[in-house]
N, C-alpha and C positions, 0 to 999 in steps of 0.2 A: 138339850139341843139348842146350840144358838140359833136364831131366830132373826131372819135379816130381808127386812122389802125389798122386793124388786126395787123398787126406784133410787134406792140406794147405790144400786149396782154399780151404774158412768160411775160416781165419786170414789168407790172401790176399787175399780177399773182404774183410777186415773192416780191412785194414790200405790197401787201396785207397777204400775209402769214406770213411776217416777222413782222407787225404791229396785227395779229392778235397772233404768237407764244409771242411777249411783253407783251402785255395787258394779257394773261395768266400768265405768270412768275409774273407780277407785284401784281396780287389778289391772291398769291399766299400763303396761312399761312406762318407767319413768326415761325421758330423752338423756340420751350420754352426752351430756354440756358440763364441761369443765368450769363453772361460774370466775373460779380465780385464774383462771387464763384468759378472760373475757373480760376481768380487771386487769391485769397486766393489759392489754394491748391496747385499753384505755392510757394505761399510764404510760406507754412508750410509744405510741401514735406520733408519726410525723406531721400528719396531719388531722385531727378530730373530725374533720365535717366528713370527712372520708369514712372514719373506720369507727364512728357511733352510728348511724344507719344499720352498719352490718350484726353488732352487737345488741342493736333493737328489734333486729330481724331472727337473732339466734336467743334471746327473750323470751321472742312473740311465738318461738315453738316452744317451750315452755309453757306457756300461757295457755295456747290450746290445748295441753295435754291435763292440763289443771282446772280448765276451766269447759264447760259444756259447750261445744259448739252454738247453740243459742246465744250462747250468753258473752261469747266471746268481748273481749276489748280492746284497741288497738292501743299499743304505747309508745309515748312520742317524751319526749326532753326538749324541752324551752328554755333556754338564755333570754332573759330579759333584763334591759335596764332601764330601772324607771328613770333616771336624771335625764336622757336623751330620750324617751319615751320609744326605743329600737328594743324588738326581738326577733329570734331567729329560731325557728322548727326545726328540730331532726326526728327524721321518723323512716319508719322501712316500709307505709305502708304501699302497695298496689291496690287500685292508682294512688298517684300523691295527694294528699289533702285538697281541698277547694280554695280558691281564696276569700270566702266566705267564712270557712271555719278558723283557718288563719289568721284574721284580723278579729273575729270573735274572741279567739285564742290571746290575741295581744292586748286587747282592751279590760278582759277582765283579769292577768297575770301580771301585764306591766303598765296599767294605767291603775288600777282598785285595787292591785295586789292581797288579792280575799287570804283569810288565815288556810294551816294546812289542812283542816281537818275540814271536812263535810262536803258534801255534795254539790256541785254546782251546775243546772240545766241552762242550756244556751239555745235559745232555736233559729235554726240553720236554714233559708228557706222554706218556712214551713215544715219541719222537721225538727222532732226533742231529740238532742244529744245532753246525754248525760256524763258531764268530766270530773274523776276524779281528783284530785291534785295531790301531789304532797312535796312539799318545797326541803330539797335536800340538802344548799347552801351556799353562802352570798361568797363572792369572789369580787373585788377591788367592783364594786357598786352595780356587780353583775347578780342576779335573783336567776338561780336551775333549777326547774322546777322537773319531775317525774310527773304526766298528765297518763291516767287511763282514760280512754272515750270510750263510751257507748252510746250507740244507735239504735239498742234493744234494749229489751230486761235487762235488770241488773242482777247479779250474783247477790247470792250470802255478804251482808255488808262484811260482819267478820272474818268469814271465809276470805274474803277481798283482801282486804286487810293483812292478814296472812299469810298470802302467799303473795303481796307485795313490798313484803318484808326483806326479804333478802335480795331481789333485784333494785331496788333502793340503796341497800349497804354496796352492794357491787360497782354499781352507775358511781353515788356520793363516794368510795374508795376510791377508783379508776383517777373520774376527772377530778378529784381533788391533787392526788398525783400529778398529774398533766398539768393543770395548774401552775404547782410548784416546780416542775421540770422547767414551764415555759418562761416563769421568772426569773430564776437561776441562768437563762437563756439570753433574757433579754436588761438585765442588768449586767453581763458580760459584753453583751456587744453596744452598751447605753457606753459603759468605759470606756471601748474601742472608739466611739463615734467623739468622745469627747476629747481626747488625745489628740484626733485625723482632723477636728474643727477647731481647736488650739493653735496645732501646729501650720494647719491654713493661713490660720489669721494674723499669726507672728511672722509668717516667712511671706510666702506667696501673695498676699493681699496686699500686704505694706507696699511689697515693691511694685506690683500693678500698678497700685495708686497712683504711685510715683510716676510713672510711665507713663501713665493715663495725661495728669495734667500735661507732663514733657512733649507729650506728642502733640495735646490739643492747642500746645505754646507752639510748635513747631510751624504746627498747620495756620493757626495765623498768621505767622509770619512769612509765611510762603504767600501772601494774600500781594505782596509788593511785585513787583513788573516782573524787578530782576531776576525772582525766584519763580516766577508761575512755570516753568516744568518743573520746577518738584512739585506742585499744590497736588497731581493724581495719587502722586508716591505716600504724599505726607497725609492726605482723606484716608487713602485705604490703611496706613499704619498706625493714626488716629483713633480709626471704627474699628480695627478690630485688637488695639488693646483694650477699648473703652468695653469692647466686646466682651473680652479672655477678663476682665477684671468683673464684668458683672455676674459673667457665669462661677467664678471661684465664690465671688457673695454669697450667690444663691446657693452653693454647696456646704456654706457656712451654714447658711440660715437651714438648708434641709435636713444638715445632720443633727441640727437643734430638736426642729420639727419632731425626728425621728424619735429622739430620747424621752419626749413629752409625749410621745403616741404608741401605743401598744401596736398598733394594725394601722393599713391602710385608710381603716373605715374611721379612728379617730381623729389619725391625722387629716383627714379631708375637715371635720367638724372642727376643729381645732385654726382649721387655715380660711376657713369660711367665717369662723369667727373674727379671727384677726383681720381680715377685708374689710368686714363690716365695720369695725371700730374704726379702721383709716377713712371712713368714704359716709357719705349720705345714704348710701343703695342700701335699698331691702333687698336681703340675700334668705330664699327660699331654698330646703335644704328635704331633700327627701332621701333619705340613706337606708337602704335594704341590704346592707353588706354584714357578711358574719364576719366576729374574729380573725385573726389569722389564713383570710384569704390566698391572699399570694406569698410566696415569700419576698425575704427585705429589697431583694436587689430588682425584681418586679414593681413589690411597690414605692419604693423611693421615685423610680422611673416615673409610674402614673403621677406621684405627689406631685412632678416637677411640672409634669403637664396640665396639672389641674392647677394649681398655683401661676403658672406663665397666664392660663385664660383668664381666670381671677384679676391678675395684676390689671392685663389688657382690660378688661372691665373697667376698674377702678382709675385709672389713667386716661382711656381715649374714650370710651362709650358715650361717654354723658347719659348715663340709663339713670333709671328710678329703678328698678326694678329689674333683679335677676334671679335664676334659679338652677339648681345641682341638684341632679338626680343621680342616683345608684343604685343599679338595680342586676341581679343576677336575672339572664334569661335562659328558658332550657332550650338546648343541652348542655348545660353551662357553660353560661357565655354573658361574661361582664361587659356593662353596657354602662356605659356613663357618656350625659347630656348634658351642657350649660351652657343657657343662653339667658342673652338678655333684652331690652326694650330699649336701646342706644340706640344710633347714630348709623350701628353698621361699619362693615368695615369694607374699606375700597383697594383692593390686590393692585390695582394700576397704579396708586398712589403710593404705595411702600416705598419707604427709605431705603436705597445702596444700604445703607449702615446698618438697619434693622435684622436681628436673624433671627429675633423669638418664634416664629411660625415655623422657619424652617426645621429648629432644635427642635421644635415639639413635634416634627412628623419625625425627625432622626430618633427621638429617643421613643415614639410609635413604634418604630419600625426593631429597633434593638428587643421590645418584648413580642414582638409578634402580633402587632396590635394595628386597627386599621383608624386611621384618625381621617376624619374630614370636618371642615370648618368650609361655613356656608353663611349667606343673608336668611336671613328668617322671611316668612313671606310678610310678617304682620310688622317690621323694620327689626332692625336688630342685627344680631350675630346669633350663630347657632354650632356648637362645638360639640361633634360627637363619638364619642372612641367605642370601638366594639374589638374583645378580646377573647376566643375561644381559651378557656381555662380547662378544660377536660382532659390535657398533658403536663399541665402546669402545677397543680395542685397535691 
């Protein structure tokens, strides 16, 4: 007769409960989730920041059904690149992440970039989370990383392991796809842009030019007695070829912009650099924009706006010192600030002949976008555009 102490019993007790909470989870129906339809819609996604949430969210049932409610994990997918030190979360969870575990998330993924294997605890306000990682693969100097967190116990490491096996192949298949869908994409229309900025530069610019100096000749000479009724005729015919010639430029110069910049968010780093190299000014650059935000004809639009304020910087401010922020706000709703420590600018004092202000509330207004430009209270200029993207995207 076996032979067992009382005091034995809790441990019996707790080792029989734990083998009969198993055998439950284990006969447990498996979720009807088509995994390879869950990669197609990765790879045919019109838009990724949209339809990877939903796919982390039909996962994350998965997950629960595999894994002990204790013991649960949340999983999230991270774009990071380290050369701009920028990443961007995708996750399904309710509520969204903190921006605590966020920037936790960025420092140690795309600043230390730790290998894929082991464990990595972060503490979150006074609180261990423990994240898994495993780095699925690098895209034109982008690091996607697969993160499980935990705020509890951890599972069975190998178990873990396991059964993140095949939601790794899924995710890595998917936007590998997407990827090359979206290169195939945008070396088609990189061709297109360079044909439309060719053929600008050979036709329509030449002959501005031309026009340009012809009128500025004109309008001097209209400066003599005999001619001063035409001088009103010949100013406004003047300013606005000098006008029509610099905006064809700058269509030159954006469809260039465009072919050097995958998304809105490089082309902004890209035109913040080029400022900075024309000028003295420290240019401050805080960019929280994902990939493939808006589409092209969207963002061309902001590039021209944020490039117009840039130039005005560089030309009248006399600043030391400016700064470009980007930031999505919820409920999504792109928000972009720059200002700077200049001079300021005086609306009473505008040039007849000037119309960069005006263009940049015109082409505001062509994406649905609300622009205001203002004095800073500490001197300066302060330009700030807000765009509800929650139809746009």
């Amino acid at each position: 007769m076996l032979n067992i102490k009382r005091k034995n019993w809790p441990t019996i007790q707790e080792w029989l409960s734990q083998q009969l909470q198993f055998v439950k989870h284990k006969n447990k129906p498996k979720p009807a989730l088509d995994l390879n339809d869950l990669a197609f819609k990765l790879a045919t996604a019109n838009d990724i920041n949209e339809i990877l949430p939903k796919v982390l969210s039909s996962l994350q049932a998965l997950i629960d059904e595999q894994f002990i409610p204790a013991e649960q994990g949340d999983l999230l997918v991270l774009f990071s690149n380290p050369l701009t030190s920028e990443s961007f979360l995708h996750h399904s969870m309710e509520p969204a992440p903190s921006q605590k575990l966020i920037q936790s998330l960025h420092q140690h993924f795309t600043i230390r970039r730790p290998e894929e294997k082991g464990f990595i605890n972060l503490q979150i306000n006074g609180t261990s989370v423990t994240c898994v990682p495993s780095r699925l693969f690098e895209h034109d100097n982008q690091t996607i990383w697969l993160l499980m967190v935990f705020s509890q116990a951890l599972p069975n490491e190998k178990k873990l392991k396991w059964e993140m096996v095949l939601m790794e192949q899924i995710i890595a298949k998917g936007l590998q796809a997407w990827f090359q869908r979206e290169s195939k994409v945008k070396q088609a229309l990189a061709a297109e842009r360079a044909i439309y900025a060719a053929e600008l530069h050979d036709s329509l610019a030449q002959v501005l030019g031309y026009l340009k100096l012809k009128s500025a000749k004109l309008d001097k000479l209209c400066l003599k007695t005999e001619y001063a009724e035409l001088k009103p005729i010949t100013e406004d015919l003047a300013a606005y070829t000098q006008c029509a010639y610099h905006q064809t430029r700058e269509l030159i110069t954006a469809s260039r912009l465009t072919m050097q910049s995958e998304s809105l968010s490089q082309g902004v780093t890209n035109s913040v650099r080029e400022f900075e190299q024309q000028s003295a000014i420290v240019f401050e650059l805080d960019n929280r924009l994902p990939a493939n935000l808006l589409p092209p004809k969207q963002s061309i639009q902001i590039l021209y706006i944020i490039r117009e304020s840039l130039s005005n910087i560089v030309r009248h401010s006399h600043a030391s010192h400016a700064r470009v922020r980007l930031i999505l706000k919820a409920p999504r709703q792109l928000h972009i600030q720059i200002e700077d420590n200049g001079t300021g600018i005086d609306f009473a004092a505008a040039r007849s002949d000037s119309f960069g202000l005006q263009i940049m509330h015109e082409r505001a207004e062509r994406v649905g976008a609300k622009l205001q430009i203002s004095q800073r209270h500490e001197g300066g200029t302060l330009v700030q555009l807000n765009m509800d993207i929650g139809d746009k995207v």
